[in-house]
C-alpha positions in Angstrom: -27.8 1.1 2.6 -25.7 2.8 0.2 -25.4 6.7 0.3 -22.6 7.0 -3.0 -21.1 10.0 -1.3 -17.6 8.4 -1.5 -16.0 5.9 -3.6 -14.7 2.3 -2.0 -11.2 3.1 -3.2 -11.6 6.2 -1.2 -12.6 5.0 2.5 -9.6 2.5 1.6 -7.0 5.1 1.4 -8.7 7.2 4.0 -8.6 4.4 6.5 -5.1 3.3 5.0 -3.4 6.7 6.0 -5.5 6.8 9.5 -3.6 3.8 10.3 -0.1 4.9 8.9 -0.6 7.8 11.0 -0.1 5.3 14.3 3.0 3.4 12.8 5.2 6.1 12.4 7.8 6.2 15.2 9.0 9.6 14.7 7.2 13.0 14.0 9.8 13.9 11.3 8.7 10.6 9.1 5.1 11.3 9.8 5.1 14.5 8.2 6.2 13.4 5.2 3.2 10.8 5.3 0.7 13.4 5.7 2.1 15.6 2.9 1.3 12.7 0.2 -1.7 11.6 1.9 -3.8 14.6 0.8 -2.7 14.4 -2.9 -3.3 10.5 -2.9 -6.8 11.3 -1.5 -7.3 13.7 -3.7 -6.2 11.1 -7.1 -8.8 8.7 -5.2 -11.4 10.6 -5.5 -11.1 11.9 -8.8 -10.2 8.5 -10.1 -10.5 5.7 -8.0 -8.3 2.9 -7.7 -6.6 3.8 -11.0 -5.7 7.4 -9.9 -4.4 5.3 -6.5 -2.4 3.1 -8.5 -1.0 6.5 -11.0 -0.3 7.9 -7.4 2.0 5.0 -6.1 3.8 4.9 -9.0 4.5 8.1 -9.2 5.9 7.7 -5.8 8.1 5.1 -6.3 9.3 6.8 -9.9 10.6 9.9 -7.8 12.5 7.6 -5.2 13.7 5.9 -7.9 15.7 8.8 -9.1 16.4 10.3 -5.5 20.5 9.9 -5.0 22.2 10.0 -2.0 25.5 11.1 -2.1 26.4 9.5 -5.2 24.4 6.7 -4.8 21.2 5.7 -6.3 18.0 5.7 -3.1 16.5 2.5 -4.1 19.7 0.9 -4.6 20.4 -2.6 -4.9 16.2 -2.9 -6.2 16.2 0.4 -8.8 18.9 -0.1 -10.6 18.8 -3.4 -10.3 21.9 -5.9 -10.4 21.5 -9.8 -9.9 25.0 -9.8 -8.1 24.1 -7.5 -5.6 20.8 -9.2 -4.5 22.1 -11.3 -2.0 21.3 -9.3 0.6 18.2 -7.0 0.0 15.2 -9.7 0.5 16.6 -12.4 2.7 19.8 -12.1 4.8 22.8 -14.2 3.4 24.8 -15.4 5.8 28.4 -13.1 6.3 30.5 -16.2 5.3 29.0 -16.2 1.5 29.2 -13.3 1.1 32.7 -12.2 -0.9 32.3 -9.3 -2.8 31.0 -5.4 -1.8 28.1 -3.7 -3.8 28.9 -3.1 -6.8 26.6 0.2 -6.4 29.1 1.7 -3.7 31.9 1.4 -6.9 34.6 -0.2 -4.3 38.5 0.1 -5.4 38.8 -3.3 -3.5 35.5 -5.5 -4.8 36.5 -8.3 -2.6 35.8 -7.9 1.2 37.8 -8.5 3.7 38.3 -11.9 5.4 36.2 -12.3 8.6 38.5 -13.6 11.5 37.5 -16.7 12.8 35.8 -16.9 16.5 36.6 -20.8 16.4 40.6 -20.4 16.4 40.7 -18.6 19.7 
């Protein structure tokens, strides 16, 4: 019960951008949501899951060299630096942690000491 109008990879990112279409809280996120969702389409189509795939990564190239004043977009994960990892997947409790991002370039790399709720 096949017709072949339409690739798989195709009803996946059709129905993938239907559903992203719900999730976005604000209007000014979902615009920029529906402004890649008609070239991604359009790579599907042409190419399947391959032209997807060349899609995403474009994507993620082009935040990778977004900066925000000064500092890279994808920072601590683009650029990335093993010291500064502590915090990006899984949150590390604020007693270990010592030292600022290296990515922010601090004058004082050590943070400050966190007062102690215990001694009152």
């Amino acid at each position: 019960m096949e017709a072949g109008i339409v690739s798989s990879a195709m009803i996946i990112v059709v129905s993938l951008t239907a559903i992203s279409n719900f999730v976005m809280p604000a209007i000014n996120m979902a615009i920029s949501v529906r402004m890649l969702r008609f070239p991604l389409m359009f790579l599907a189509a042409t190419f399947g899951l391959f032209g997807m795939i060349i899609g995403l990564i474009a994507i993620i190239l082009h935040l990778c060299s977004l900066r925000s004043f000064g500092v890279p977009y994808m920072s601590p994960m683009a650029p990335f630096k093993l010291k500064d990892q502590k915090d990006v997947i899984f949150r590390t409790p604020m007693s270990r942690m010592f030292t600022r991002p290296t990515f922010l370039k601090p004058k004082d790399k050590v943070r400050q000491k966190q007062p102690n709720p215990e001694s009152n």
